[in-house]
C-alpha positions in Angstrom: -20.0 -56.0 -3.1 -17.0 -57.3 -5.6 -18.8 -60.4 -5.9 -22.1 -59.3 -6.8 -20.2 -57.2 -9.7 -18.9 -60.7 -10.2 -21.1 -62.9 -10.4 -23.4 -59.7 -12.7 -20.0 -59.5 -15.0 -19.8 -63.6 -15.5 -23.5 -63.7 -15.9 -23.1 -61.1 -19.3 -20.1 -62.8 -20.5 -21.4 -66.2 -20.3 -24.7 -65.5 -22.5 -23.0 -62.0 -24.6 -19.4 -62.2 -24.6 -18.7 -66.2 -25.9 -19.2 -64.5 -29.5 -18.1 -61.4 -30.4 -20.4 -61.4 -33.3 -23.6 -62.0 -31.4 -26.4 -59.2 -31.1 -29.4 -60.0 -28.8 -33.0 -58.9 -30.9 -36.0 -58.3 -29.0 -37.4 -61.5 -29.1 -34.3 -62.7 -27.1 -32.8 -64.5 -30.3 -29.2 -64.6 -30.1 -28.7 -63.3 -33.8 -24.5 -64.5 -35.1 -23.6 -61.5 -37.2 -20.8 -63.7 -39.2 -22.8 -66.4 -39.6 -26.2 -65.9 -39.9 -29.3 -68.4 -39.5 -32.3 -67.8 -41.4 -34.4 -69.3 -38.8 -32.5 -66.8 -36.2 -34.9 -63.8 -38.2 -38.2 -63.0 -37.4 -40.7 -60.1 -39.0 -41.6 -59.2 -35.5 -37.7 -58.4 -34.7 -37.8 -56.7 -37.8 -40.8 -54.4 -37.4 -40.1 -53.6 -33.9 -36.3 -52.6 -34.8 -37.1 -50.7 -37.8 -39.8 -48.6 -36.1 -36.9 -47.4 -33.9 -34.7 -47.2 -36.4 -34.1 -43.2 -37.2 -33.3 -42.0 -40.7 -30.6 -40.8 -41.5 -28.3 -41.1 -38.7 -30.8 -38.8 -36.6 -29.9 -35.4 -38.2 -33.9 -34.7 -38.8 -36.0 -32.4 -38.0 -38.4 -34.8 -36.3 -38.9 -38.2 -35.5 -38.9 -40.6 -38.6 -38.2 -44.4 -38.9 -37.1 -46.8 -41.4 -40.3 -48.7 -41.1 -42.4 -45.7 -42.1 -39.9 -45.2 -44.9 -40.4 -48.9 -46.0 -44.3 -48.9 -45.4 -44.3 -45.2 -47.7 -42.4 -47.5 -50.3 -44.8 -50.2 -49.9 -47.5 -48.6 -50.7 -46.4 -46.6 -53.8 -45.7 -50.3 -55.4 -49.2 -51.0 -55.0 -50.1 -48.0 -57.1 -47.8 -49.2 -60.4 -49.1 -50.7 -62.9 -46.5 -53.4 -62.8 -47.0 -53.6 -58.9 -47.6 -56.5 -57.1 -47.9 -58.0 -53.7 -44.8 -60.3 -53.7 -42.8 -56.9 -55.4 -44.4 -54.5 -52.4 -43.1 -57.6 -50.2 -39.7 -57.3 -51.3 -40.1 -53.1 -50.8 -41.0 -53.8 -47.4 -38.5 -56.0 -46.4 -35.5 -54.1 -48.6 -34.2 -53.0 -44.9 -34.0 -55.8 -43.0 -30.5 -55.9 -42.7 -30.8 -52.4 -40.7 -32.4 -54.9 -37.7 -29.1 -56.1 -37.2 -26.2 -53.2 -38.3 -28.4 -50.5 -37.9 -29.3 -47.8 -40.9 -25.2 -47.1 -41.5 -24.9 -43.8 -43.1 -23.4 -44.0 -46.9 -20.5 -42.1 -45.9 -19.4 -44.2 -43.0 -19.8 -47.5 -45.6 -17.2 -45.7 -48.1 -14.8 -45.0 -45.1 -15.3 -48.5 -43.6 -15.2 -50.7 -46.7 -15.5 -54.2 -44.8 -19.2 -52.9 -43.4 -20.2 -53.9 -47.2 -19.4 -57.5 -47.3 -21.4 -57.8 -43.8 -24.2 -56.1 -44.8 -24.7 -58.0 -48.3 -24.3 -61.2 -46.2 -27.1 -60.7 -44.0 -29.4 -59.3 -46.7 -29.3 -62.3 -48.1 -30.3 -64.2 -45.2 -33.3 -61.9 -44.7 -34.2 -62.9 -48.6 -33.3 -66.5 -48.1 -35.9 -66.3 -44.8 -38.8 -64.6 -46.7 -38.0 -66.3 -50.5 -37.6 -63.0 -51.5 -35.3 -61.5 -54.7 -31.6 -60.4 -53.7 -29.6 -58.9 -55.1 -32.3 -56.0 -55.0 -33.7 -54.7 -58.8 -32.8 -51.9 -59.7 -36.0 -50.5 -59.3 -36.3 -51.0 -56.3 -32.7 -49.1 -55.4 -34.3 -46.5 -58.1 -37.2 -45.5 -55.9 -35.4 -45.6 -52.6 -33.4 -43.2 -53.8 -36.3 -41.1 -55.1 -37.9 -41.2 -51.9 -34.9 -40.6 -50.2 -34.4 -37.1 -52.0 -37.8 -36.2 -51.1 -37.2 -37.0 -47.4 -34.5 -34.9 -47.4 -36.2 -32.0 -48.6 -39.0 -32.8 -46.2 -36.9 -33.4 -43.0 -33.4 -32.1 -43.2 -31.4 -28.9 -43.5 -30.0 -30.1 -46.8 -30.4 -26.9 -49.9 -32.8 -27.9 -52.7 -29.0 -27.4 -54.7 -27.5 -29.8 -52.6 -29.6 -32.9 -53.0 -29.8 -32.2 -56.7 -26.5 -32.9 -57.3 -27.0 -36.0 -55.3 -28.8 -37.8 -57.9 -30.1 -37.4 -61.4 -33.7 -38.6 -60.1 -36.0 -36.6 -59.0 -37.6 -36.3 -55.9 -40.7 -38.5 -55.0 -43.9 -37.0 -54.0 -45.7 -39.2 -52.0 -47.5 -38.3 -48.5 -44.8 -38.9 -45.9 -46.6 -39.9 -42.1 -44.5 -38.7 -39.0 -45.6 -42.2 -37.3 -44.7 -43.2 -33.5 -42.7 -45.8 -33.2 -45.4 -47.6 -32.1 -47.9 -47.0 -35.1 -44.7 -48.2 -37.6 -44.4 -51.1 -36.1 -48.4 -51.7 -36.5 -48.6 -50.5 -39.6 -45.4 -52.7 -40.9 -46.9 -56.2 -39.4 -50.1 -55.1 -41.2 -48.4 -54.5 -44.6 -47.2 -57.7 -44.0 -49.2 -60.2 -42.9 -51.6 -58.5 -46.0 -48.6 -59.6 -47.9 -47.0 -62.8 -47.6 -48.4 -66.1 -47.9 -48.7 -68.1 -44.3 -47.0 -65.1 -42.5 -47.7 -66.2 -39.2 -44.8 -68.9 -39.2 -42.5 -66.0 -39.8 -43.6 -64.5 -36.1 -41.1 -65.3 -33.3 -44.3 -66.6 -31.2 
């Protein structure tokens, strides 16, 4: 059987290994980590991902994705006075870059400096793709944070002491849904084909 387990091991480095800085997405797009092409990202990619996607790192009480997070976002923009539908876009797509390197804890970024560049670099891809503002507002950085105390609170072990000292924001209180996987992923294509302008050429088919 040695060459069947060569042929199998020639067969993955031919179409994985020629880069070591490609990641396969689940549209079968070879996505170049270094280097990346806008027209390589797709809002399908990044809705399916990001349902998967767990917050923070897993440590949770219960199952919770990044596109929930982002769709709970969403739809507090829509509620501002100064909201509108190409700020709620940006809100929605704010994690894109998680499709590709994952939802990296903070901690691990201060320990692994380099993780920084990489990740600024394909945010702005994902904002070149969807014409979208980058570097993010600060508002926007303002009421991730906000929501991300009051997650926290909702779904970790963390003290109430704890996460004050985190921030000098306070906590959002907005209705948090424990979605599937499944319904995030709906519910984030919905967000966004409401959204963006001519939405279906950002589908991967």
């Amino acid at each position: 059987m040695d060459w069947v387990y060569w042929i199998f091991h020639k067969a993955i480095q031919s179409k994985f290994m020629y880069s070591n800085t490609l990641i396969e997405t689940n549209s079968g797009i070879l996505f170049d980590l270094a280097s990346p092409n806008i027209n390589d990202i797709f809002i399908d990619d990044i809705a399916y991902s990001l349902a998967k996607v767990v917050r923070f790192n897993g440590h949770l009480n219960c199952f919770y994705s990044t596109a929930t997070h982002c769709c709970v976002l969403t739809d507090w923009v829509l509620t501002q006075s100064w909201g509108s539908d190409a700020k709620a876009l940006l809100m929605l797509l704010h994690h894109g870059v998680d499709v590709y390197i994952s939802d990296i804890p903070f901690g691990v970024r201060n320990v692994v400096p380099e993780i920084k560049p990489l990740k600024e670099c394909i945010e702005r891809a994902v904002a070149q793709r969807f014409n979208i503002e980058w570097p993010w507002p600060q508002w926007l950085l303002n009421a991730n944070l906000s929501l991300i105390l009051q997650e926290q609170k909702k779904f970790t072990c963390l003290s109430d002491e704890y996460i004050a000292s985190v921030s000098s924001l306070k906590p959002f209180n907005l209705n948090i849904p424990e979605w599937h996987w499944q319904t995030a992923a709906q519910e984030y294509l919905q967000r966004f084909d409401h959204l963006c302008p001519d939405a279906g050429k950002f589908y991967s088919s």
